[in-house]
C-alpha positions as CSV (number, residue, x, y, z in Angstrom):
1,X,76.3,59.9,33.2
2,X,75.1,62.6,30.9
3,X,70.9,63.4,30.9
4,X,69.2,63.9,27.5
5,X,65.7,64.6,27.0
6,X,65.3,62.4,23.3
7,X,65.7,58.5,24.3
8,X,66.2,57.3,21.2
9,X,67.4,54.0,20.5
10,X,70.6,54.3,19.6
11,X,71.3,57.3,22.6
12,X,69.8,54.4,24.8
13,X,72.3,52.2,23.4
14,X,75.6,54.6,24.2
15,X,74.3,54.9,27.5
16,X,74.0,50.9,28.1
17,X,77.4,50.8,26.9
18,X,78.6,53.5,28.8
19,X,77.2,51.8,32.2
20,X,78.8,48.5,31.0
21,X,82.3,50.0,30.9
22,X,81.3,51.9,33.8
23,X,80.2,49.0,35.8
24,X,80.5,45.6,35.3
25,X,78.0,44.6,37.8
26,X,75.7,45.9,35.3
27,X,76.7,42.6,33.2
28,X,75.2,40.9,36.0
29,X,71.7,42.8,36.6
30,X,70.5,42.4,33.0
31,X,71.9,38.8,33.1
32,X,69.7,38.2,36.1
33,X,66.6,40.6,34.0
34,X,66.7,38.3,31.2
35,X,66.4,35.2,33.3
36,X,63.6,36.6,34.9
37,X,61.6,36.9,31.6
C-alpha cells in the first residue's frame, strides 16, 4: 500500500477500497467495528 502524508477523505477512501479488494477479511473487521459501536 502506498504512504501519503495528506489523509484526505477521498485518499482515505481509495485506500479503504484498495484494502477491500486487497483483502476481504477486511469486509469482516469493519463489519465486526460497526457492531461494536
Amino acid at each position: 500500500m502506498r504512504k501519503r502524508t495528506n489523509y484526505e477523505p477521498e485518499f482515505k477512501l481509495s485506500v479503504v477500497k484498495e484494502y477491500l479488494s486487497d483483502d476481504s477479511l477486511t469486509l469482516t473487521y469493519f463489519a465486526s467495528q460497526n457492531r461494536n459501536r
